[in-house]
C-alpha positions in Angstrom: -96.5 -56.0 30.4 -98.1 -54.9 26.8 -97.0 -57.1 23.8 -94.9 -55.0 21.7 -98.1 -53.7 18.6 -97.6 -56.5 15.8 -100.8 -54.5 14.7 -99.0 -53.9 10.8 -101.6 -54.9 8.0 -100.3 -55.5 4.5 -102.7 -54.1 1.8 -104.0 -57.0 -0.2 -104.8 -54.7 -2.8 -101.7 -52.8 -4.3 -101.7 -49.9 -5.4 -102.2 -49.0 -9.2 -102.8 -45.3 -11.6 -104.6 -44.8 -14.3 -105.5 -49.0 -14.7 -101.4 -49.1 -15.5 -99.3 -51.0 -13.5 -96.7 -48.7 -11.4 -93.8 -51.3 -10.6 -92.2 -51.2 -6.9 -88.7 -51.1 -5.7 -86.5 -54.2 -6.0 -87.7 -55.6 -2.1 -85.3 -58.6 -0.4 -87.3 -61.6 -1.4 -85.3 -63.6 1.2 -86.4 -61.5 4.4 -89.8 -62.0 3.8 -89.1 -65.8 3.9 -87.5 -65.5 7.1 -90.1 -63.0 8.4 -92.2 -65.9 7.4 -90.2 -68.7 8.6 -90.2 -66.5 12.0 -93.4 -66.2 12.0 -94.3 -69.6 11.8 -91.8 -71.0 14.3 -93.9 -68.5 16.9 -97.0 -70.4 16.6 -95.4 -72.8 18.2 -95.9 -70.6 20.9 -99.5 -72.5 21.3 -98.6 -74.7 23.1 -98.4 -72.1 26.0 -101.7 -71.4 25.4 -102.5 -75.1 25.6 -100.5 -75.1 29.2 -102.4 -71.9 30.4 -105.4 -73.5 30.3 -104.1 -76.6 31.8 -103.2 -74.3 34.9 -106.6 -72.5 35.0 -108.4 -75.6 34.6 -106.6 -77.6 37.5 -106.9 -74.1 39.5 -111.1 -74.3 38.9 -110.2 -77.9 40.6 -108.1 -77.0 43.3 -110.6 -74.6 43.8 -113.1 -77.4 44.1 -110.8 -79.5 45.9 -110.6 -76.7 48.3 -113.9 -76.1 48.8 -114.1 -79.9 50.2 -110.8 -80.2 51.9 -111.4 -76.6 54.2 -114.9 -77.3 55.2 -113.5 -81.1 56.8 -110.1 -79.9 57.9 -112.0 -77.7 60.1 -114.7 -79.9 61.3 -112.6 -82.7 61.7 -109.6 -80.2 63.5 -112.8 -78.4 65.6 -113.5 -82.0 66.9 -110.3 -82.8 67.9 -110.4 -79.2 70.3 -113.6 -80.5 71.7 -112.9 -83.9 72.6 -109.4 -82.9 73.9 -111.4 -80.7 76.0 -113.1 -83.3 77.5 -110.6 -85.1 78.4 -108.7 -82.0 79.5 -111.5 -81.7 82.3 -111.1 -85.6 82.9 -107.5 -85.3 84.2 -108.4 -82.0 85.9 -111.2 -84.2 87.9 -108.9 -87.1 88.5 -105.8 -84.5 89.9 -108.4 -83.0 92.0 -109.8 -86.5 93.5 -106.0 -87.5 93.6 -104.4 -84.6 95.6 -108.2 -84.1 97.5 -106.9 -87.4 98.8 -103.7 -87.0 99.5 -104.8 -84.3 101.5 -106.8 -86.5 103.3 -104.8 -89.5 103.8 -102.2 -86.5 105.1 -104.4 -85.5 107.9 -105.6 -89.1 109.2 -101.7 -90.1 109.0 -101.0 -87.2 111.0 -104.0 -87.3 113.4 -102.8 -91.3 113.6 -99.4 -90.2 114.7 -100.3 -87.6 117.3 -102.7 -90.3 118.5 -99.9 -93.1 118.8 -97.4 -90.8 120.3 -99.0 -89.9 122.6 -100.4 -94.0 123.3 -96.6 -94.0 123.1 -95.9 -91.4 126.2 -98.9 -93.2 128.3 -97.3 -96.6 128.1 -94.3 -95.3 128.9 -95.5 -93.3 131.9 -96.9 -97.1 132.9 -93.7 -98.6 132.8 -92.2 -96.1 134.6 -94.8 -96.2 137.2 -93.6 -98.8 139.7 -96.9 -100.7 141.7 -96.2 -100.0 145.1 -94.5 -103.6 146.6 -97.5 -103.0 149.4 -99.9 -104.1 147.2 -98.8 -107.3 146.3 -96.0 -108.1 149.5 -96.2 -111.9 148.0 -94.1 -111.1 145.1 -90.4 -110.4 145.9 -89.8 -108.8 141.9 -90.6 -105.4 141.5 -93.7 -104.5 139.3 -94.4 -101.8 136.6 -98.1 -100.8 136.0 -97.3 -101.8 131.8 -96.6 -104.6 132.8 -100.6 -104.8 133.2 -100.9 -103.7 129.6 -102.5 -106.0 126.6 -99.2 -104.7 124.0 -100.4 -107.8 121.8 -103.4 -106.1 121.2 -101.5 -102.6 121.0 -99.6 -103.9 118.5 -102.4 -105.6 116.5 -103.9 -102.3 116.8 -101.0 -100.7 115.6 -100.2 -102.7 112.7 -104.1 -102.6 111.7 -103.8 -98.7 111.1 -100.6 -98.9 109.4 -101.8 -101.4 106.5 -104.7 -99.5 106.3 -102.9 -95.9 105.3 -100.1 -98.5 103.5 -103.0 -99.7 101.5 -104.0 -96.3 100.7 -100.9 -94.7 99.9 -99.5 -97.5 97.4 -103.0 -96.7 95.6 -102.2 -93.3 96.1 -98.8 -94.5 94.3 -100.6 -96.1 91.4 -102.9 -94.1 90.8 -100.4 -91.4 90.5 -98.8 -93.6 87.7 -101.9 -93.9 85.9 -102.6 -90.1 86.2 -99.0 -89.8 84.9 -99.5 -92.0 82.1 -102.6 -89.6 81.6 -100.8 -86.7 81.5 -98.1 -87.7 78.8 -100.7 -89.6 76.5 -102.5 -85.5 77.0 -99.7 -83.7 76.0 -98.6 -86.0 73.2 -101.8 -85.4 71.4 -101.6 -81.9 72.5 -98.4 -81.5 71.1 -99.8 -83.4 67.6 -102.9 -81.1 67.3 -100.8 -77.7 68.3 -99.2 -78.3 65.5 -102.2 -78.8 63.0 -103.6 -75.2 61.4 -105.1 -73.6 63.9 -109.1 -72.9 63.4 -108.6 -69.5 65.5 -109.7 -65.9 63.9 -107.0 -64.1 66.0 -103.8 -65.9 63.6 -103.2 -66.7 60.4 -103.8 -70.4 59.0 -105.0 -72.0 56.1 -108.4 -73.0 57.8 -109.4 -69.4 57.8 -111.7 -69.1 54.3 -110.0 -65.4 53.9 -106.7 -66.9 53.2 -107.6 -69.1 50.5 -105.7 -67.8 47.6 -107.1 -69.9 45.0 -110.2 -67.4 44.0 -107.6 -64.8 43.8 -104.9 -66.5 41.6 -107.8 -68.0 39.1 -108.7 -64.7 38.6 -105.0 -63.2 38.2 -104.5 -66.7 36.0 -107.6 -65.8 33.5 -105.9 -61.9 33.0 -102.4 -63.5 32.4 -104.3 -66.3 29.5 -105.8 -63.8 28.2 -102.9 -61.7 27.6 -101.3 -64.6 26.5 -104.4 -65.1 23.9 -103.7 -62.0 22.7 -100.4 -62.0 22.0 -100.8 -65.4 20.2 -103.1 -63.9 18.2 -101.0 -60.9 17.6 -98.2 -63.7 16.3 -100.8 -65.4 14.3 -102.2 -62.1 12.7 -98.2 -61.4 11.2 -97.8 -65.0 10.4 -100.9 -64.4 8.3 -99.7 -61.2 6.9 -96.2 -63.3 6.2 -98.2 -65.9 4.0 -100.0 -62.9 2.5 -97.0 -61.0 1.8 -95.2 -64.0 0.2 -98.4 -64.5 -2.1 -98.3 -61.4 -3.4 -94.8 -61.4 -4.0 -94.5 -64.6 -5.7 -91.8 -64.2 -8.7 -93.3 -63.7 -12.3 -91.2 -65.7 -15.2 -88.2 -63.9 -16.5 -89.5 -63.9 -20.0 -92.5 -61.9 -19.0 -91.3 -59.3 -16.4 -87.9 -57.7 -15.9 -89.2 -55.1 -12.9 -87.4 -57.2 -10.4 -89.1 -60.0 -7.9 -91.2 -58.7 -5.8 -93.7 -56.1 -7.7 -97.2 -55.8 -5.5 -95.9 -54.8 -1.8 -94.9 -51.3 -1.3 -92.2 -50.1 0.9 -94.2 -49.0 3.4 -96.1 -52.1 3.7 -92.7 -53.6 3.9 -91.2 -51.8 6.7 -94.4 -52.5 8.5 -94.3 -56.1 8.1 -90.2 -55.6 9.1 -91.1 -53.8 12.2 -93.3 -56.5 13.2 -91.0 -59.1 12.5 -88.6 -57.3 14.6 -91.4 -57.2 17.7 -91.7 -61.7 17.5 -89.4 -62.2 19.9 -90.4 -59.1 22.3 -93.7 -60.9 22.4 -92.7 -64.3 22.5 -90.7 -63.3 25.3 -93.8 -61.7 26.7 -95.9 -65.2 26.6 -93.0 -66.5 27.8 -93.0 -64.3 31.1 -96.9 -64.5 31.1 -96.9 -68.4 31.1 -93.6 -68.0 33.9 -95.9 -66.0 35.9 -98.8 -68.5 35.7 -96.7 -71.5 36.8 -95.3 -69.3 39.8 -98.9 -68.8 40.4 -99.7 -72.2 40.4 -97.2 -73.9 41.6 -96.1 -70.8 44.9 -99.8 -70.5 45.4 -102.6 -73.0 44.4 -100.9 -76.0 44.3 -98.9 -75.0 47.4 -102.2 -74.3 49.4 -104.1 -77.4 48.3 -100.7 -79.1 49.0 -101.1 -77.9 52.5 -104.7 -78.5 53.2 -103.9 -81.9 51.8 -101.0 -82.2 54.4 -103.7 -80.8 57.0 -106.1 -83.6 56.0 -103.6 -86.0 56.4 -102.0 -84.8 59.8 -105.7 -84.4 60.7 -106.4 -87.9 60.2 -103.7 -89.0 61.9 -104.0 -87.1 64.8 -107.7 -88.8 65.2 -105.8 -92.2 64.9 -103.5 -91.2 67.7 -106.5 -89.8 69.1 -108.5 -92.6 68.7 -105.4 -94.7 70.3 -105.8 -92.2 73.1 -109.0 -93.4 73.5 -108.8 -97.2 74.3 -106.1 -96.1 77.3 -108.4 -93.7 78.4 -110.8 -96.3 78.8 -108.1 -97.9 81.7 -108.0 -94.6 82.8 -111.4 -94.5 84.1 -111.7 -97.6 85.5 -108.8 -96.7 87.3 -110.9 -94.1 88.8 -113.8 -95.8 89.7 -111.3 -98.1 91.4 -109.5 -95.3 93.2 -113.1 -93.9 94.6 -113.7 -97.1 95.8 -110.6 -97.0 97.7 -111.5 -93.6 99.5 -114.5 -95.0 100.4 -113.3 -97.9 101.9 -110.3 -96.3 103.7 -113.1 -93.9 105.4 -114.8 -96.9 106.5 -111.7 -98.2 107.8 -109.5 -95.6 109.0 -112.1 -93.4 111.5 -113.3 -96.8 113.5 -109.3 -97.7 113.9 -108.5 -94.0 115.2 -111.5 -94.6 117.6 -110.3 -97.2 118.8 -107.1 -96.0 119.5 -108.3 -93.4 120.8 -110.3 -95.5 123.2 -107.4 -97.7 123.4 -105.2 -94.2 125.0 -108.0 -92.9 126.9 -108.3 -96.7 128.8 -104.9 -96.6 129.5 -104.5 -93.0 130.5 -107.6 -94.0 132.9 -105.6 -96.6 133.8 -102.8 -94.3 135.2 -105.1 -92.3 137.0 -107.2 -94.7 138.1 -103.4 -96.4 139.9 -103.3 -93.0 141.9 -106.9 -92.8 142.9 -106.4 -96.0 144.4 -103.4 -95.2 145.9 -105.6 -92.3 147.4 -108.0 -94.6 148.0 -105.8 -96.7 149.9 -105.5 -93.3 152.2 -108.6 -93.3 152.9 -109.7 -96.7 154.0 -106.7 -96.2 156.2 -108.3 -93.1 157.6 -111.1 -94.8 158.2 -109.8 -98.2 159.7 -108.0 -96.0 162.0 -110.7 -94.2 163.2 -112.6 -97.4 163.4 -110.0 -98.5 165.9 -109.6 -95.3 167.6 -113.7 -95.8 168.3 -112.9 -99.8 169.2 -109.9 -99.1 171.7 -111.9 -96.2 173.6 -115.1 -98.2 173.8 -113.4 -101.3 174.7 -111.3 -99.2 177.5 -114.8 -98.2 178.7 -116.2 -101.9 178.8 -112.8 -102.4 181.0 -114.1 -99.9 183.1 -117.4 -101.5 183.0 -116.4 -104.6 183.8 -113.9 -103.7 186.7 -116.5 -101.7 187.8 -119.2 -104.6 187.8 -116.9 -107.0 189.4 -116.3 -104.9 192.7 -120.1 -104.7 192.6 -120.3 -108.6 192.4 -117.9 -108.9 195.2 -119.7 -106.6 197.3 -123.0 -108.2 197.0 -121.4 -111.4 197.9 -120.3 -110.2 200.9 -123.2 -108.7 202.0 -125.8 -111.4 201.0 -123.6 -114.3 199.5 -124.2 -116.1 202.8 -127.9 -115.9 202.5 -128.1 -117.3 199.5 -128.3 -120.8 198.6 -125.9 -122.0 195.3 -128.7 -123.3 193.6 -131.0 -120.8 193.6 -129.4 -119.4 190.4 -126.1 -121.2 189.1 -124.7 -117.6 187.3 -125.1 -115.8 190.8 -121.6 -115.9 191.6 -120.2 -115.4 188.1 -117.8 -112.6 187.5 -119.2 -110.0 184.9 -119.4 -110.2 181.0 -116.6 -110.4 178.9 -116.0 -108.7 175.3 -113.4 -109.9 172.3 -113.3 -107.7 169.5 -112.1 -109.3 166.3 -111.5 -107.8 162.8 -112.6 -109.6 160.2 -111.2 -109.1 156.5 -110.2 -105.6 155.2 -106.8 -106.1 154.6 -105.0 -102.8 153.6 -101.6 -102.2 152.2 -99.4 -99.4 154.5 -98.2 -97.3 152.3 -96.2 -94.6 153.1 -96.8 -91.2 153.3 -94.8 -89.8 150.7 -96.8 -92.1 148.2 -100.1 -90.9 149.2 -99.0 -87.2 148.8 -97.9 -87.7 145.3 -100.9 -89.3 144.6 -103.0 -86.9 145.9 -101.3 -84.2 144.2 -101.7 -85.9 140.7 -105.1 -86.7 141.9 -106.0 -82.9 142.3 -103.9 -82.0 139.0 -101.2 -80.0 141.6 
């Protein structure tokens, strides 16, 4: 906005002709005093110039203030991004290793269940697998084949497995608190630094050195002060003409002039000086809007962006305080995880030699049940045998009989013929009837069973 001209210029010199002095129109002495009075109350108006350079000085600070405050924000904000990143792709590691061995404490439960059920389904074909009565004829109560079974160490077995995956799941369990923990300690200082200026090219933010508006508004500052200059020194130019004016118009005595009071400013000169009188308060009301302008400047623009770099600086600082808090429970955060490593390790060690062993511990037992059928086959065929054997031991020993009835008509025969001839003593075993043979068994004792149970055992035997 152009100051309204307060360009008038009062002629020191009046005008005179021919050396005489032409006298002027009777002028109002008492406006010139108030065009003077005016005039002088507007330099008061210097104070604005006083204020404008208060502003542009403290925006050449702010500016310098800026130029410190950006520069740390950043680095300090850019550090915060990093190290969150690290520790970012610290929980990532731990939720792997934690859900890697879930997965695997998963797979050994289950491989330990299948593996007890079906110990489970073998003991219980034991006890429903009654030991024939022919094998042990002493004992009148019946007899299962479990009842051959160690369940003691079944049990200890058992209970060995389970407080090893018990063990590993309540560290499963902790460890899952810890990561927990982890995670909302993450996202608190997530949440703190998503809310700092971001550092990013692709939004806004006061980080970014493009949106400092501090080199801008010192520039639009220095234009408004020096409009502001120069409509000062417009006011101060009429206040001078004023005091000029007044000089020049001072009244003579009576007793010397009669022309009236005011004799050396023309008309002209007057209405100039009136016009510009007129024009004070268009331009005071100009500095008034120029200085109004400044302070929006300062106050919407300079001081509200240091004001927020400042805030960034502080949030900044807190967010490393929180950060560094973050820190010390990180700190149990590993050791947590050395601690739960050490506990896959050592459940490896533990739970593949236990699943052997009750592996071992099904495959003895399922032998077991076979092994109760092969003997019952088994039994089959020593009784095949035996009863060959005897078949052989009955027809020979019917032979002997033949033999020996045989023999003994021989005997008698001779001792008809020759008996007579024959002295007694010529051989005591001449008249002895003919050999004898006892057949005995001797040990081999075999239960009878019957038929029916060596067919089912054969059948299982053969897998029909």
């Amino acid at each position: 906005m152009a100051s309204p001209s307060l360009a008038s210029s009062v002629n020191p010199n009046p005008t005179h002709s021919g050396g005489g002095f032409t006298p002027s129109p009777r002028l109002p002495e008492h406006d010139l005093t108030t065009f003077f009075l005016n005039s002088k109350r507007s330099l008061e108006s210097k104070d604005l110039i006083v204020r404008a350079a208060d502003l542009v000085n403290n925006t050449k600070a702010a500016l310098e203030h800026a130029a410190v405050l950006l520069p740390a924000c950043v680095y300090l904000r850019n550090a915060l991004e990093g190290q969150l990143g690290v520790a970012r792709g610290l929980n990532q590691v731990m939720l792997q290793g934690k859900n890697g061995f879930v997965s695997y404490v998963q797979t050994t439960t289950k491989d330990f269940e299948e593996a007890r059920t079906g110990l489970t389904n073998i003991l219980s074909n034991l006890q429903n697998t009654v030991l024939d009565p022919a094998f042990t004829p002493e004992r009148t109560e019946p007899r299962t084949l479990h009842d051959f079974v160690d369940d003691a160490g079944v049990d200890k077995l058992l209970a060995e497995i389970h407080g090893i995956i018990g063990k590993a799941e309540d560290s499963i369990n902790r460890y899952g608190e810890t990561l927990g923990s982890f995670d909302q300690d993450l996202a608190t200082l997530e949440a703190t630094v998503s809310k700092l200026p971001s550092t990013s090219t692709k939004q806004p933010s006061i980080l970014h050195p493009s949106q400092n508006p501090v080199p801008r508004c010192l520039s639009e500052l220095d234009h408004l002060t020096v409009n502001l200059v120069d409509s000062f020194e417009k006011l101060n130019h009429h206040y001078e003409q004023c005091v000029d004016a007044l000089r020049r118009t001072e009244a003579p005595s009576i007793e010397t002039s009669t022309v009236g009071l005011i004799h050396s400013l023309s008309p002209e000169e007057f209405k100039v000086l009136e016009s510009d009188a007129e024009a004070v308060e268009d331009v005071l009301e100009d500095m008034a809007h120029y200085i109004n302008e400044m302070e929006s400047i300062y106050v919407d623009q300079v001081k509200a962006h240091i004001d927020a770099l400042e805030a960034c600086q502080k949030d900044t600082n807190a967010a490393f305080a929180q950060f560094e808090e973050f820190q010390a429970n990180l700190g149990s955060y590993v050791v947590a995880s050395t601690e739960f490593e050490s506990t896959q390790k050592e459940y490896q060690s533990l739970i593949h030699p236990a699943l052997d062993r009750l592996a071992s511990l099904s495959d003895f037992y399922a032998g077991f049940a076979r092994a109760y059928d092969e003997m019952v086959v088994e039994v089959g065929r020593r009784l095949g045998i035996r009863n060959k054997m005897e078949s052989i031991m009955k027809r020979a020993l019917s032979e002997i009989e033949e033999l020996y009835e045989h023999d003994a008509q021989q005997r008698e025969e001779f001792k008809k013929e020759t008996g007579e001839y024959l002295p007694m003593d010529i051989w005591p075993g001449l008249m002895d009837p003919p050999m004898r043979y006892k057949v005995e068994a001797i040990g081999g004792d075999i239960p009878i069973l019957k038929k029916e149970v060596l067919k089912k055992a054969l059948r299982t035997v053969n897998g029909l």
